[in-house]
C-alpha angles and dihedrals in degrees: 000000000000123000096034113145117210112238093181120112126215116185121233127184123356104297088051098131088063088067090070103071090039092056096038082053097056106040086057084056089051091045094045086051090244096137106159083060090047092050096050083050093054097056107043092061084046084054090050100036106024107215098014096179096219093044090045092057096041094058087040087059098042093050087049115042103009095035096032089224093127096165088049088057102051099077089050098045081046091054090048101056089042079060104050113002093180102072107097092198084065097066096037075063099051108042086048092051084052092051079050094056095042096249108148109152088053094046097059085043091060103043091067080064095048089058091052086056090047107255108168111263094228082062087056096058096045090062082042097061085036084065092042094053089043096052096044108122109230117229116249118249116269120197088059121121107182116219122173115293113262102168109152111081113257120275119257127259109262097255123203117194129219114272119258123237100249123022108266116217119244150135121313117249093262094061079043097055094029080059098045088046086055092049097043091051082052090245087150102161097046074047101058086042093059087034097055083042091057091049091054099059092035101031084165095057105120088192099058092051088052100055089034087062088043087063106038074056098061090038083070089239092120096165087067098043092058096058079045095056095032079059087050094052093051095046095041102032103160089050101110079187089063101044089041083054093046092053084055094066092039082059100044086046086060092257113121104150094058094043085057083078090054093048102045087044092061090042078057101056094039113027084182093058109118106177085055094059081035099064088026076069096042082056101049090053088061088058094053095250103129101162087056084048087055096052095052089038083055090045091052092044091051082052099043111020095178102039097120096212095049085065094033091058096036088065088045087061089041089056094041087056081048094253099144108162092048089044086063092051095055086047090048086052076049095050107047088055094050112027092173098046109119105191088059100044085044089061106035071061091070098043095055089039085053089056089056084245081138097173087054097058102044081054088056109050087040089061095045090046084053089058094027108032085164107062109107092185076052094055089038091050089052096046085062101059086047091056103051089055086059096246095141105174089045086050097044092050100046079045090060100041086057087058090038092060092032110017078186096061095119094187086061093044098045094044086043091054087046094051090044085059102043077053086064081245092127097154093061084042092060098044077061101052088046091059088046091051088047092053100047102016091171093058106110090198088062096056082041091065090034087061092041097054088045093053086057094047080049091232090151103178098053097036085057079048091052095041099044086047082058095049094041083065097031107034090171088057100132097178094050083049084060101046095043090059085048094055091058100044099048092058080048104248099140108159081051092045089051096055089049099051092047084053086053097055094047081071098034118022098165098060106111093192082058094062087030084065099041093053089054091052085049095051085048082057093055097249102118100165088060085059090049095060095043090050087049091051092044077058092052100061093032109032082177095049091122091182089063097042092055093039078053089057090042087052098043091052085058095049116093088209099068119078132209093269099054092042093062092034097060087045093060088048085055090051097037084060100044088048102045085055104051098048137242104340111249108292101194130041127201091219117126105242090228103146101204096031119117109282128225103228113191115192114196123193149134099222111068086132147044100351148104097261084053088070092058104035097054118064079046100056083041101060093023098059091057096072118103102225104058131059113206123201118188121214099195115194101196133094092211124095115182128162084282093052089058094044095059097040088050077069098049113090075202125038110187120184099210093168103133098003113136122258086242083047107052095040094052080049085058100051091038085058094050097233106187096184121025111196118193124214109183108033104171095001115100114285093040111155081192086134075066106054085041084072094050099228094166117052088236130034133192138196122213157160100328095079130018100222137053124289102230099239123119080209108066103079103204154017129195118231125171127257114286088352100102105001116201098241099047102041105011087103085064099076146039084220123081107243111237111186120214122191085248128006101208144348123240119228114255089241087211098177088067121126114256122270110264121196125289092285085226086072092071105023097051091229136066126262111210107196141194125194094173126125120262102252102064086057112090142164095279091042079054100044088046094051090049085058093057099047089052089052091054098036093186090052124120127211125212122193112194131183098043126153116277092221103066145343134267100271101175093045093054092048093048095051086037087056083045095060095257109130121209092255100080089048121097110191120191122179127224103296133172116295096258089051092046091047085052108059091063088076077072097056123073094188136009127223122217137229119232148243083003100054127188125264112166090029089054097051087049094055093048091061098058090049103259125141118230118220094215122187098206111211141177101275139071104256089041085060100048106088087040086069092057092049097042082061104057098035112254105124095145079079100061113086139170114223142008098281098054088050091060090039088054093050101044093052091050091043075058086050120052095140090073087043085064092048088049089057096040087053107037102075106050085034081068106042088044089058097029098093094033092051088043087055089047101052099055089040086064097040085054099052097050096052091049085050098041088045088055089048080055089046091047098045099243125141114242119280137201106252148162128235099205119224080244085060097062104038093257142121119245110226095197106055101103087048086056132211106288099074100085096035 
């Protein structure tokens, strides 16, 4: 919402038409993060063309959001809605430059005026909850107790070494002091000139050597200073001060471990030294020893209890053991000596951030910005916490005032980029993690987020090219072997996919994400008991892998072997574990009990976007939004946003990116939204936040449309199901969840752009054409079997498969139908293909076959459209059921059969009858349009009603309850009533 630049032209004057490749110009300069070249482009058209309403806003936007000069960008953003008051765009600008700016007050005074130009309400309250967030006071942080600041380390004890045994000659005490005053006034080079000269004349003056090597140190020529202190140590060899100087060299040479001897030697001469346990610390850091580290830090802490560093450092070796909690409390002893120090309040930020004690950090890096506005690790490292919260435009802005102080932080380009992404901005994210790549191109983790971003911009090629460049400098890295997989299967190459992911476990055998993948390119194939046995195996290795477990349940519901029992009871295993493992599901909820008041509706999914559920959900949000008495608020997992992304968030009143967001953290968002009913939409499909609802952070929770089956959790209440399609007493045992039945259960887009519907192809050919444009992996052995029978039954009978990979064809189809008796010949395979094309070939199929136990749903809708029958085997289970439902709704029961032989029996009578197959087509179409308004009505009419009815059973303290929302209930006629009730059961 924020940040968009306008690449439309107006033209304005005569020479108009010049403005477009200025601007175009310009804005490739924005987009590249070459700002300096965007500004100058911006003005120079403002020059030209004083108040230009899209440069105007462009710069606007890069001085506000890019450039962080919020106050600079008002007067332009102004200039540009005097220009053209009508852009919407425009406003969304201007009242987030304002929040930049911290203009509150102004802000809520303008968005009144953004309603009146039509900017969409949900848009208004998301500036709205960005002001809320900006203005929210911070607590202060408790656990401090201030003492007075002591923050330089304690002076030595004055040391006098043993005499000598004969006087050594050396400088008076006036070169010596005149030596000492140079180096203290940081005169370093009139300081190493005296003291060479000094060598020169008392080449055995241990003390000149010393200092000489003191101020070659702090000339930053630390080769040199090391031959002068290794002088020093051998002149002065019972000097601990000496041998503690010389092991700092050593440490700032990148030789710790040499520098440990100097160190211990000087603890030697003197046990009550604390800067050399100190620094004996500093270097086992570098070593990576930190629990060493914590025993000289200790050491140096006993010795100098109020020396700030000793207990800031000490925390920094407790965190880096992983002992958080203790790590604060040595910050907090830092702290309390020295109130205004920034580096130590920074850090004690990230460790509260790391325990997830959010408000505390925020409190924490505030208050370090306040002392160290500067510090750009400082910003990053606030941008973070930010972050984290959720709070994305605070993130993204503390993010940019760290590259605006250092264009080289990596942590704030590279969490930026992340963020961006999360966003759905994928293109700015990329710009990000280029510039990452381009500052560290040997860093396999860069080409590792390259290759990320590009696998959601499905830029397949070059995503495979990142991640292979990862793992060509990192060969062991298990994270760029699962995305590359992923990178090939999800362009549906899965043979290819296969080989890939077999190569990767050569190398790790013990990632479970690598046989969970494997297992989801092998139920693409269609060989779904192979993907059984890898996610099993993924389980295995991770029993808590909670990925594997739901693509197992995917892959069960699609086995023929696996009956109804098994199915639920391997869901509620599923359930029983997660829940197990996060913990008692929230008992209590904050929500007033009122039972007419305005509900809070949250919707989570991973599919607000180019997908299948997208077809169903909506026409309902739509339609559904738009009611006064509920409030919906979208948590979208996904890092995509396509055209159907920003369609359904322009119905949210609340549009949340989770993706990424921790499960604490999402469930504390929920609550802190107020959400009275949750309703999940993807259950064990990819995406799921299931690990969420197991935790109960909304008083009443619903499952629906993403998944046909339960999800397992004792947790989630209900599940809508439609009239006499899964009725309670039959199939209630099936789920966790209590069935509520709907009249219907979803709507299903218009599809308007479709082709138009063409004659039964029989007609013309003489013969019948059965189809299937179902994916692969709902096709196994017995569909096959079964569709062999059929084609023997109707000898002159064609079959099309549609939708098929474009790499390579369906070898084991083919060999199973080719072991039925059916010959290649009477097979027509078509690859995946565009939507219109796809659309298309169904004006070549008379009837479609269906695939069992796992029946279409989409597909089936699809083909109804065009006109097209579907042959259905209903089941007991859920997903059999699915493609019944569709059919029960448009009346074409004669095609819904039980078994095998009713499904060749079908198909043989209406190969006889192609004559009804034409008035089928002819009918199904407008039978559609004409019902596609009424059943979308109907369907959040009897949504509506349910969550009103499930939220009075909350308010009264009841548990949650099967129940039926009758067709009377919702206005509406019920079609099947002189049927009766008895025809789905």
């Amino acid at each position: 919402m924020h940040g968009d630049i306008d690449a439309a032209t107006s033209s304005e004057g005569p020479d108009g038409s010049a403005i477009a490749p200025l601007l175009s110009g310009a804005i490739g300069h924005h987009r590249a993060w070459e700002f300096a070249q965007a500004e100058e482009g911006y003005r120079a058209i403002l020059a030209r063309w004083p108040g230009h309403a899209d440069a105007s806003h462009n710069l606007g936007v890069l001085l506000a959001v890019h450039l962080l000069r919020p106050a600079q960008a008002l007067p332009l953003l102004e200039a540009a809605i005097d220009r053209q008051p009508q852009r919407r765009q425009f406003w969304l600008s201007y009242v987030d430059a304002l929040i930049k700016d911290g203009q509150f007050s102004a802000a809520r005074q303008v968005l009144p005026l953004a309603r009146l130009q039509g900017v969409e309400e949900n848009l208004i309250h998301r500036l709205e909850d960005e002001m809320a967030q900006a203005e929210q006071p911070l607590p202060a942080i408790e656990g401090v107790r201030w003492r007075p600041q002591m923050s330089q380390p304690p002076a030595p004890r004055p040391h006098r070494p043993a005499k000598p045994a004969g006087r050594v000659p050396g400088p008076g005490l006036q070169e010596t002091n005149e030596l000492v005053t140079l180096f203290n006034r940081g005169a370093y080079e009139k300081a190493e000139r005296l003291a060479r000269r000094l060598a020169g004349r008392y080449p055995a003056s241990g003390v000149v050597s010393k200092i000489l090597g003191a101020v070659l140190q702090q000339m930053g020529r630390h080769a040199d200073a090391l031959t002068a202190k290794r002088r020093a140590a051998e002149l002065l060899p019972d000097d601990p001060e000496v041998h503690c100087n010389l092991g700092n060299t050593l440490v700032s040479l990148g030789q710790p471990g040499d520098a440990l001897e100097c160190f211990q030697r000087a603890i030697a001469l003197r046990p009550d030294y604390a800067q050399a346990y100190f620094n004996q610390g500093n270097a086992l850091l570098a070593l990576d020893r930190p629990a060493q580290a914590e025993a000289d830090f200790r050491s140096a802490r006993d010795l100098a209890p109020d020396w700030v560093d000793v207990h800031s450092n000490l925390g920094f070796a407790l965190k880096a053991q992983g002992r958080l909690g203790d790590a604060v409390e040595s910050y907090l002893h830092a702290l309390a000596l020295a109130p205004q120090d920034a580096t130590t309040l920074g850090n004690l930020g990230i460790l509260y951030d790391a325990l997830g004690q959010g408000d505390k950090a925020l409190q924490c890096f505030g208050l370090s910005l306040a002392r160290q506005p500067g510090d750009a690790q400082t910003h990053s490292a606030h941008g973070a916490a930010l972050h984290r919260q959720g709070k994305l435009s605070m993130a993204e802005t503390a993010y940019r005032k760290a590259l605006q102080l250092d264009a080289q932080c990596l942590p704030a380009l590279k969490r930026l980029g992340l963020l961006l992404q999360q966003q759905g901005r994928l293109e700015e994210a990329e710009t990000c993690l280029r510039r990452c790549l381009l500052a560290e191109p040997d860093s396999p983790s860069a080409h590792f987020d390259l290759g990320t971003n590009l696998i959601e911009q499905k830029r397949w090629d070059e995503a495979e090219a990142a991640l292979r460049e990862a793992l060509a400098l990192k060969p062991d890295y298990a994270e760029a072997h699962i995305n590359l997989s992923k990178s090939i299967y999800e362009r549906g190459d899965y043979d290819r996919a296969v080989v890939v992911i077999e190569q990767s476990l050569q190398v790790l055998p013990h990632v479970p994400s690598l046989h969970t993948n494997l297992g989801v390119s092998h139920t693409m194939q269609g060989f779904v008991d192979k993907a059984i046995a890898c996610y099993r195996r993924a389980l295995d290795i991770d029993p808590q892998f909670d990925y594997a477990r739901s693509c197992m349940l995917y892959a069960l519901s699609h086995s023929a072997q696996v009956g109804a029992q098994e199915l639920a009871q391997e869901h509620r295993r599923y359930g029983e574990l997660l829940e197990a493992r996060v913990g008692a599901a929230a008992a209590a909820h904050a929500n007033g009990r009122q039972a007419g008041r305005r509900l809070r509706v949250g919707f989570v999914s991973a599919d607000f976007r180019d997908h299948a559920l997208a077809k169903f959900f909506e026409p309902f949000i739509e339609r559904f939004a738009r009611l006064p008495e509920f409030s919906c608020v979208a948590y979208y997992n996904h890092a995509a946003r396509d055209a159907t992304t920003r369609r359904i968030d322009a119905s949210f009143e609340t549009w949340r990116p989770v993706v990424g967001l921790s499960d604490d953290r999402l469930f504390r968002q929920i609550q802190g939204d107020g959400i009275d009913i949750l309703i999940d939409l993807t259950s064990h499909t990819a995406g799921n936040r299931l690990a969420v609802f197991a935790r109960k952070p909304a008083p009443v929770q619903i499952t629906w449309m993403g998944y046909p089956g339960s999800t397992g959790l004792r947790s989630m209440d209900y599940r809508f199901v439609e009239h006499f399609f899964l009725p309670s007493d039959a199939f209630g045992a099936q789920f966790t969840e209590r069935l509520v039945q709907l009249p219907l259960v979803s709507p299903f887009n218009g599809l308007e752009s479709m082709p138009d519907v063409g004659p039964a192809p029989a007609l013309a050919n003489g013969y019948v054409t059965f189809g299937s444009f179902n994916r692969l992996s709902k096709i196994n052995h017995e569909v096959v079997m079964a569709w062999a029978e059929v084609l023997r039954a109707v000898p002159d009978s064609r079959l099309l498969l549609a939708g098929l990979p474009a790499h390579s064809e369906p070898e084991q189809i083919l060999a199973w139908l080719n072991d039925a008796g059916v010959v290649r010949e009477r097979l027509i395979l078509q690859p995946r293909t565009g939507f219109y094309d796809y659309m298309q070939l169904h004006n070549r199929v008379d009837i479609c076959l269906d695939t069992f136990p796992y029946t279409g749903g989409t597909t089936t809708n699809h083909a109804l459209w065009m006109g097209v029958p579907t042959l259905t085997i209903a089941g007991d289970t859920l997903p059999s059921r699915q493609s019944a439902m569709f059919l029960n709704r448009v009346g074409l029961r004669d095609f819904i059969v039980t078994d095998v032989g009713g499904l060749v029996d079908r198909a043989t009578a209406w190969s006889h009858n192609v004559a009804g197959l034409q008035t089928i087509r002819a009918r199904l179409r407008p039978q559609l349009q004409a019902a596609n308004a009424t059943q979308l009505e109907t369907v959040v009419a009897g949504v509506s009603v349910a969550l009103r009815r499930m939220w009075l059973r909350w308010c009264e303290g009841l548990p949650a309850q099967a129940f039926k929302v009758e067709y009377e209930e919702v206005g509406a006629h019920d079609p099947h009533a002189a049927r009766g009730q008895e025809e789905m059961a």
